[in-house]
SEVOZA-939889 format. One record per residue (C-alpha): residue number from 1; x, y, z. Coordinates in steps of 0.25 Angstrom, whole numbers, plus 5000, padded with zeros to 4 digits. Example, Ala and Ser with C-alpha at 12.3 -4.5 7.8 and 13.67 -1.06 7.14 Angstrom:
2
site num 1 | u 5049 | v 4982 | w 5031
site num 2 | u 5055 | v 4996 | w 5029
***
This chain:
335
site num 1 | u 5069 | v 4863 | w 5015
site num 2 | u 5078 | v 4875 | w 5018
site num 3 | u 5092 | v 4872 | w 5017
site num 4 | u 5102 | v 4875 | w 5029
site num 5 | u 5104 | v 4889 | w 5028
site num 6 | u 5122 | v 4888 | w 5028
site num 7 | u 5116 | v 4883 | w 5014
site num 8 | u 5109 | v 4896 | w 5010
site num 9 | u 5114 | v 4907 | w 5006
site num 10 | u 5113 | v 4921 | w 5011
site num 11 | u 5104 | v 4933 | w 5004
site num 12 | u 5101 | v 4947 | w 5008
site num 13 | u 5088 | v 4952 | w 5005
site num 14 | u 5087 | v 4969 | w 5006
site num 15 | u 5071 | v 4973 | w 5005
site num 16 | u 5064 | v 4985 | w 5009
site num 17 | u 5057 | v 4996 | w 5002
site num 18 | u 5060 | v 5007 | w 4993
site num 19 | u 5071 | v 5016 | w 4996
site num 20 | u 5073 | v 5010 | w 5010
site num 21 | u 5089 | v 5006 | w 5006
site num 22 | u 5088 | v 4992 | w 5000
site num 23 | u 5098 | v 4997 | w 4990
site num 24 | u 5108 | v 5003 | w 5002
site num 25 | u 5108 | v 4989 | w 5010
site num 26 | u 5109 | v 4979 | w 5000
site num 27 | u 5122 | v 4985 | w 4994
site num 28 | u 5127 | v 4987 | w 5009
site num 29 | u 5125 | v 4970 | w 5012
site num 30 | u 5131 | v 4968 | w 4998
site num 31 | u 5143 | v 4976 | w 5000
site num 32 | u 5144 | v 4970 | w 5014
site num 33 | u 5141 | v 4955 | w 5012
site num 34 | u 5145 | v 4953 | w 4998
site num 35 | u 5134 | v 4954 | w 4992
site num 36 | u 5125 | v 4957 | w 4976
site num 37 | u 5112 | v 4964 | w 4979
site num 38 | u 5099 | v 4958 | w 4970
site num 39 | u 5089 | v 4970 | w 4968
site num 40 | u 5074 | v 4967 | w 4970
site num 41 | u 5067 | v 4978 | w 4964
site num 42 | u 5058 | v 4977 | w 4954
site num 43 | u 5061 | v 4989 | w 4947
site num 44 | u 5077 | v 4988 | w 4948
site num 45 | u 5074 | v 4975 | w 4939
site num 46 | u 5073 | v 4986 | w 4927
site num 47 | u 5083 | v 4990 | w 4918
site num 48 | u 5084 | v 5007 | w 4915
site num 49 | u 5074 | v 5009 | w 4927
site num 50 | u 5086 | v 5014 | w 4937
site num 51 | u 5079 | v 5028 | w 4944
site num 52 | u 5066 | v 5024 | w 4946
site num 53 | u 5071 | v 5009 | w 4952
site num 54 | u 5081 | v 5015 | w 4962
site num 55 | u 5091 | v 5003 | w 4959
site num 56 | u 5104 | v 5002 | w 4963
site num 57 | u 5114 | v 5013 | w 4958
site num 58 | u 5124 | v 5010 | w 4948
site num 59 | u 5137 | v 5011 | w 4959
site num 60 | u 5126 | v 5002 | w 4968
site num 61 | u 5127 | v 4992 | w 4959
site num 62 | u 5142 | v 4993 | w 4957
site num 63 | u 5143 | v 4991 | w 4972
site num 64 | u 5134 | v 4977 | w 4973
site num 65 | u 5132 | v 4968 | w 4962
site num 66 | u 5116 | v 4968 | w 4959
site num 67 | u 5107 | v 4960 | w 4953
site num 68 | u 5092 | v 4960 | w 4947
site num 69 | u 5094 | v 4975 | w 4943
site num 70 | u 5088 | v 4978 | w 4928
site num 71 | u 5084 | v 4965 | w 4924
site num 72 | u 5074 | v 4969 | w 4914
site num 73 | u 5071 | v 4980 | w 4905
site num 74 | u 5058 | v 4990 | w 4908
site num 75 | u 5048 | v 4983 | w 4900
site num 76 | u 5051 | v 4970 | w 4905
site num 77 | u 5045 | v 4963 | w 4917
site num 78 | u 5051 | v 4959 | w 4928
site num 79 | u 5043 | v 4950 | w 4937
site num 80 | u 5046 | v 4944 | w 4952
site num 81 | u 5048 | v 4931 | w 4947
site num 82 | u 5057 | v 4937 | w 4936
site num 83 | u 5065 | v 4944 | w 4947
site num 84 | u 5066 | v 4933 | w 4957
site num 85 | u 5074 | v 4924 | w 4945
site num 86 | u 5083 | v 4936 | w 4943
site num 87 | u 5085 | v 4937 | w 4958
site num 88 | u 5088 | v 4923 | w 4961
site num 89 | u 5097 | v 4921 | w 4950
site num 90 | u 5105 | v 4934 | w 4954
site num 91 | u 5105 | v 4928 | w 4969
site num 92 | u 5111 | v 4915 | w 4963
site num 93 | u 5121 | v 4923 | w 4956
site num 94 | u 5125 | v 4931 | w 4966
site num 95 | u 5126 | v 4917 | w 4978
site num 96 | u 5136 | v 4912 | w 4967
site num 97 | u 5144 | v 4924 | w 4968
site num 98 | u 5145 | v 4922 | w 4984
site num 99 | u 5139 | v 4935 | w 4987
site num 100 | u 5127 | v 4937 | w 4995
site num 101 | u 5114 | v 4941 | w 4986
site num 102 | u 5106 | v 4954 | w 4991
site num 103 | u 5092 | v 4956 | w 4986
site num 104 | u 5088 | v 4970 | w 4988
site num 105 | u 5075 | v 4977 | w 4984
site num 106 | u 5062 | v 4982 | w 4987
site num 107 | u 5052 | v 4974 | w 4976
site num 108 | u 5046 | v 4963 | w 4986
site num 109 | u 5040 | v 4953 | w 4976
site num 110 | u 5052 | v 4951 | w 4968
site num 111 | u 5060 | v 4949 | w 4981
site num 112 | u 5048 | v 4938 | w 4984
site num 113 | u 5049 | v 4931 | w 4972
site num 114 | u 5064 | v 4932 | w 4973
site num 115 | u 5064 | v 4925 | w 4988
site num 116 | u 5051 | v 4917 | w 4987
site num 117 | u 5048 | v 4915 | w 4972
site num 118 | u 5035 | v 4918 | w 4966
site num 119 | u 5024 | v 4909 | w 4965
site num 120 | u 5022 | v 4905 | w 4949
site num 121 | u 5013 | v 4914 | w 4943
site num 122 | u 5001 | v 4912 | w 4933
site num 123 | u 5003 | v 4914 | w 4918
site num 124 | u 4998 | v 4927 | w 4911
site num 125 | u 4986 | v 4931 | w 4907
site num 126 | u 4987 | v 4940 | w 4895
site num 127 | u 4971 | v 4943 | w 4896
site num 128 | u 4972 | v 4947 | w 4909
site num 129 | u 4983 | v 4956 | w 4908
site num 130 | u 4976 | v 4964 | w 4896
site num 131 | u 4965 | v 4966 | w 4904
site num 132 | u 4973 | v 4970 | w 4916
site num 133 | u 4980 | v 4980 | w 4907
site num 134 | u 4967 | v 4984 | w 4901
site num 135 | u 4964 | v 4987 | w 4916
site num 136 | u 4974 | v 4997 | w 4918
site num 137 | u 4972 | v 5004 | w 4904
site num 138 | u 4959 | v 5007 | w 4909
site num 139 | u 4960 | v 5009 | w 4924
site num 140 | u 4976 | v 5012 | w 4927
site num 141 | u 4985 | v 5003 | w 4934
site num 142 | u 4978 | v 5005 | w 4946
site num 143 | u 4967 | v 4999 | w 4942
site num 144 | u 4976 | v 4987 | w 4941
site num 145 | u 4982 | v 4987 | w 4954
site num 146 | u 4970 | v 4989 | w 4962
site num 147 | u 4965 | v 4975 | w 4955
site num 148 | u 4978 | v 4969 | w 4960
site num 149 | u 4975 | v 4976 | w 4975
site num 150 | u 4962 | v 4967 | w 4974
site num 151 | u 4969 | v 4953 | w 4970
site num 152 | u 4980 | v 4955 | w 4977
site num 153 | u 4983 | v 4968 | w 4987
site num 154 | u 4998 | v 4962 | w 4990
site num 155 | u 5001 | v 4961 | w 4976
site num 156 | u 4997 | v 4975 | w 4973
site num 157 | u 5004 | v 4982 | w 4984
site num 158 | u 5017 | v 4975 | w 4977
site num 159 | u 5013 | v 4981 | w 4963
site num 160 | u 5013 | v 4995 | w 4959
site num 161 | u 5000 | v 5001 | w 4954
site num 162 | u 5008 | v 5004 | w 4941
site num 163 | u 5013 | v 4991 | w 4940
site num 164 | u 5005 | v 4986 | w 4929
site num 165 | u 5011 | v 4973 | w 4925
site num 166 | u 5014 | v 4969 | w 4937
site num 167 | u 5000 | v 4972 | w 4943
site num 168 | u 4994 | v 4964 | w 4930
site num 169 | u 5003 | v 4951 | w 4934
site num 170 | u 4998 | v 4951 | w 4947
site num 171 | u 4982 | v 4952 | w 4945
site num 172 | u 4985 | v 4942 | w 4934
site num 173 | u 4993 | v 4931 | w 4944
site num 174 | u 4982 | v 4935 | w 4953
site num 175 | u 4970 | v 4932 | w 4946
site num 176 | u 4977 | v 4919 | w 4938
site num 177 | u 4979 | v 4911 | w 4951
site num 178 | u 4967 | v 4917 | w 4958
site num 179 | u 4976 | v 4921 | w 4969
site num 180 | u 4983 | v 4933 | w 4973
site num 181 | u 4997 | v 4935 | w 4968
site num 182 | u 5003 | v 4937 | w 4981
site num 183 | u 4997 | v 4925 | w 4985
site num 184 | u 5004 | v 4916 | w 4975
site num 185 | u 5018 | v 4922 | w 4978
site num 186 | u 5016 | v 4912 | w 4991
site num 187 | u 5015 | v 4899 | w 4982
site num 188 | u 5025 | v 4892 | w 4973
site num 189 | u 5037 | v 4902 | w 4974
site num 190 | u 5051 | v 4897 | w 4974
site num 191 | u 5059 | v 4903 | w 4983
site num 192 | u 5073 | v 4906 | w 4985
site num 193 | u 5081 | v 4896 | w 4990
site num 194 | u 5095 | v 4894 | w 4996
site num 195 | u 5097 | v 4907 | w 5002
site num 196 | u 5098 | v 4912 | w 5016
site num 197 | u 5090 | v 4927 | w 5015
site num 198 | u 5088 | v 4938 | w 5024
site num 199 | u 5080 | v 4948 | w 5020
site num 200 | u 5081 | v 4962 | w 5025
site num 201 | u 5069 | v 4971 | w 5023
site num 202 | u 5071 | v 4987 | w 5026
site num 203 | u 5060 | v 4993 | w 5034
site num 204 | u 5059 | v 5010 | w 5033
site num 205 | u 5045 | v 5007 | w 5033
site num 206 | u 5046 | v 5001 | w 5049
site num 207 | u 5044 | v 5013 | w 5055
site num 208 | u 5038 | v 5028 | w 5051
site num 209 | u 5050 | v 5034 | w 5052
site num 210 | u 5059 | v 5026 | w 5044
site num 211 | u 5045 | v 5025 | w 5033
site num 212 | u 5045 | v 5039 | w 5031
site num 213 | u 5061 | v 5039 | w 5029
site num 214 | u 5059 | v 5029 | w 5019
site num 215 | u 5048 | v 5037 | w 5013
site num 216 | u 5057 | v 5049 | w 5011
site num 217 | u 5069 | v 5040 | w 5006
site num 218 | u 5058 | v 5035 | w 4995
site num 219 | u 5056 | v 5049 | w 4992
site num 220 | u 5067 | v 5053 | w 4990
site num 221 | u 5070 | v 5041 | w 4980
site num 222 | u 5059 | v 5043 | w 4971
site num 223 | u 5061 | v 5059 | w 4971
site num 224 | u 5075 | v 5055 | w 4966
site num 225 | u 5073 | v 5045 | w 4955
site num 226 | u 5067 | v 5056 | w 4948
site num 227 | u 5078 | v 5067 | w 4952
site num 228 | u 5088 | v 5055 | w 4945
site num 229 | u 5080 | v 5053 | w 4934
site num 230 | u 5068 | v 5045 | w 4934
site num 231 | u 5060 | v 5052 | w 4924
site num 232 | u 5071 | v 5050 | w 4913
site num 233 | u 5072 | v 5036 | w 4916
site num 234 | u 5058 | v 5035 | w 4915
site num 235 | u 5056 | v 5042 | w 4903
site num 236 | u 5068 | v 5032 | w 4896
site num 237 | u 5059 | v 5020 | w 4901
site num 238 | u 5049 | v 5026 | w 4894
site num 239 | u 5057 | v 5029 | w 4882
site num 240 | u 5060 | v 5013 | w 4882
site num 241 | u 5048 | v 5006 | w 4887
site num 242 | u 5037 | v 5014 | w 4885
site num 243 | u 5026 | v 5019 | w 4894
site num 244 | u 5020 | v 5006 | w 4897
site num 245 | u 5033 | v 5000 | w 4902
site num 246 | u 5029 | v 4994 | w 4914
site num 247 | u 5041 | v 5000 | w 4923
site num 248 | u 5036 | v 5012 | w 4922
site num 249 | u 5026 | v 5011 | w 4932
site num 250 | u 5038 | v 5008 | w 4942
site num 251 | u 5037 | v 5018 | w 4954
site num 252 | u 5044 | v 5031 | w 4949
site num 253 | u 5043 | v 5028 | w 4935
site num 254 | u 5028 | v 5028 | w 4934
site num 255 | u 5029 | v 5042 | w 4939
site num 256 | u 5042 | v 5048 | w 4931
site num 257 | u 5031 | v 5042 | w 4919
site num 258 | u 5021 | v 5051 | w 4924
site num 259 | u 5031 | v 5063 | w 4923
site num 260 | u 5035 | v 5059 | w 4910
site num 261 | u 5021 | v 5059 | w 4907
site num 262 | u 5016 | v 5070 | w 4912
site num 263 | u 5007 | v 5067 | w 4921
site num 264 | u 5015 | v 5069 | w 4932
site num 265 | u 5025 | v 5079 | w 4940
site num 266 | u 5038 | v 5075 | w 4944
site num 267 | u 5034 | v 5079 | w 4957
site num 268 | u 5022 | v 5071 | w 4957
site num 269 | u 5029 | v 5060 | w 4952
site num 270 | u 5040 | v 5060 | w 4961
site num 271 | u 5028 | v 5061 | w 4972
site num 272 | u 5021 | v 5050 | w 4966
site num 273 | u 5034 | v 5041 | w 4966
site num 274 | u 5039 | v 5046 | w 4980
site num 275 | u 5025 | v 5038 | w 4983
site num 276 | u 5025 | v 5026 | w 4976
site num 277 | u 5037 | v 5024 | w 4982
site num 278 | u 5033 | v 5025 | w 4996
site num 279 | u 5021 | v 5017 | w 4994
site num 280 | u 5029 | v 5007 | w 4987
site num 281 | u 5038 | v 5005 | w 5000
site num 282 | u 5026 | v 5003 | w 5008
site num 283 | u 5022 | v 4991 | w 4998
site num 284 | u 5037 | v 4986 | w 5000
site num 285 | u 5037 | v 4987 | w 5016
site num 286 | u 5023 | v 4981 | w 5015
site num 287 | u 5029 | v 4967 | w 5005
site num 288 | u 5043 | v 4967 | w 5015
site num 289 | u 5036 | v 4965 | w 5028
site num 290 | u 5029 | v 4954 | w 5023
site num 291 | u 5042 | v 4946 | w 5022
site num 292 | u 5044 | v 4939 | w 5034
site num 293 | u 5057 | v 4935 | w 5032
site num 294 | u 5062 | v 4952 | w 5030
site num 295 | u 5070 | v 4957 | w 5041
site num 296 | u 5069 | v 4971 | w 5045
site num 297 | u 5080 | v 4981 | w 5044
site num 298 | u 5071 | v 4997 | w 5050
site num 299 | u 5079 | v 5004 | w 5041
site num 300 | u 5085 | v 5007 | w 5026
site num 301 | u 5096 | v 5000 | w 5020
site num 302 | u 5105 | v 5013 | w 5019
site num 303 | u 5105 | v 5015 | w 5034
site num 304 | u 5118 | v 5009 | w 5040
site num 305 | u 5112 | v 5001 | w 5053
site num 306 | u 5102 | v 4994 | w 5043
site num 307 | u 5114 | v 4990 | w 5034
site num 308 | u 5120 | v 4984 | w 5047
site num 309 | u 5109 | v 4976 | w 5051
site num 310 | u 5106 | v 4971 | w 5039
site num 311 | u 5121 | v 4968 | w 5036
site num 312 | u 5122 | v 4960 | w 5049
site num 313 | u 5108 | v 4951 | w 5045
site num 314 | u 5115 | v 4949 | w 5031
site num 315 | u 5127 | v 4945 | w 5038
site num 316 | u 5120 | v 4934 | w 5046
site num 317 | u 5114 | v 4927 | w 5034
site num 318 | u 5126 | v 4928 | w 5025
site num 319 | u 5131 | v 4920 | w 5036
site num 320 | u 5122 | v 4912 | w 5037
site num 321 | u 5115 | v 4915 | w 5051
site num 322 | u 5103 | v 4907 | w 5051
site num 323 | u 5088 | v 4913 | w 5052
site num 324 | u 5087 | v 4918 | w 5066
site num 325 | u 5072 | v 4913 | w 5067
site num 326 | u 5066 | v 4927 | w 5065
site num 327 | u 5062 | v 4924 | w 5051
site num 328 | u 5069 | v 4936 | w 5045
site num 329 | u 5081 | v 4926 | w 5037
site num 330 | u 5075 | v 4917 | w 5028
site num 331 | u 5081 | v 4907 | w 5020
site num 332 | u 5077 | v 4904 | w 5005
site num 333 | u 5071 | v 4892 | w 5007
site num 334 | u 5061 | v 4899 | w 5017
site num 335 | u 5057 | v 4910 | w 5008
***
């Protein structure tokens, strides 16, 4: 039963693609509303991987207090279940402080398993990952990933094709329960509790216009990260890691590997980067607009009429407006 909602308190949730300004509003609703920002990017959750992760600058950080930014180090796995205990206790931390918590990021599963938990998941199967790895000595990881696109297409749209690990999991949650892993998202979760939430999704993808802004914004990022220095950063992971460290096959480190390598230009690389970036934005919109409860702000989070719009929802439910029936403010005990 959901409790009366003076009882629950407020949370802001800032979703959206890549490079469409998640960074730019959260810390505007923070400074305004007294608020800590809780990163959901499952990149960010890397220690050393700065560049190529686009997180928060330093004076950013000095500005808002964040949270669930370099958790692990490289060659340790972070998994949704693992982010949504660190977000939750983060959240609890920050509702004891009296400030209002901001979750702000682009990675849609760990912001499920954060809102809605995750379903338990089956034990590993050691003899099925050899041969899954087996699989992708032979064939490539795409090989892998086209596997997953046949047990479970939702699943492989969320995973990258370089993703490995992550693609192994998933075939082996598939396979072991005899049921897609997407599917078992939707049974035995434990969701978040106690809270009033709103959650505010940017849309550059709404409109042709606004899409082909965004795909210039994306760009211009990832043609960046490698002007500040992404191929160095990649080659002191290396250094560390390994080649086989799994981050490495993150979006803009996979390439920068290829350059370190040789089997690529830097111009190709960027290219080839500028592109998985815009595709994975596609992926992102695609996830968002399934969320019901989203509202849409047609814009980015660095434009001043979307800062206002959105300040004046947060405003509502910090002070506790109730839903207005549309659906778009949920409760935790709905989610």
């Amino acid at each position: 039963m959901t409790r009366p909602a003076e009882n629950l308190y407020p949370l802001l949730v800032v979703a959206g693609p890549t490079a469409s300004g998640k960074t730019a509003l959260a810390l505007r609703l923070a400074e305004e509303l007294g608020g800590e920002i809780i990163s959901c990017d499952s990149v960010a959750v890397y220690r050393l991987m700065e560049i190529g992760s686009a997180k928060p600058t330093g004076e950013e950080r000095r500005r808002v207090a964040h949270h669930c930014i370099d958790l692990y180090w490289p060659d340790e796995v972070c998994t949704a279940g693992d982010y949504a205990r660190h977000a939750r206790e983060a959240v609890a931390g920050i509702r004891e402080r009296g400030r209002i918590p901001i979750v702000a990021g682009g990675t849609g599963l760990y912001l499920r398993a954060f809102l809605e938990g995750l379903a338990p998941s089956p034990q590993r199967d050691d003899a099925l990952r050899e041969r899954l790895r087996a699989r992708v000595e032979r064939r490539g990881p795409a090989s892998l990933h086209r596997l997953l696109q046949r047990l479970d297409p939702r699943a492989a749209m969320l995973i990258h094709a370089n993703d490995v690990p992550k693609a192994i999991r998933s075939i082996e949650v598939t396979l072991a329960a005899r049921q897609p892993q997407t599917e078992q998202w939707k049974l035995g979760r434990d969701p978040l509790r106690g809270y009033r939430v709103l959650q505010m999704g940017l849309a550059p993808l709404s409109s042709k216009q606004i899409r082909e802004r965004l795909y210039a914004r994306i760009n211009h990022r990832a043609a960046e990260m490698f002007e500040r220095g992404l191929l160095q950063e990649t080659e002191m992971l290396r250094e560390r890691y390994g080649e086989g460290c799994r981050c490495l096959g993150a979006l803009g480190y996979a390439q920068a590997t290829a350059v370190l390598r040789g089997e690529m230009t830097l111009d190709a690389a960027v290219a080839q980067a500028q592109h998985g970036h815009r595709n994975y934005a596609k992926r992102q919109g695609t996830w968002f607009r399934g969320v019901k409860a989203m509202h849409w702000l047609p814009g980015f989070g660095d434009e001043k009429p979307v800062q206002e719009e959105a300040l004046a929802l947060a405003r509502d439910i910090v002070a506790g407006d109730a839903d207005d029936g549309s659906g778009r403010l949920g409760t935790g005990g709905e989610l």
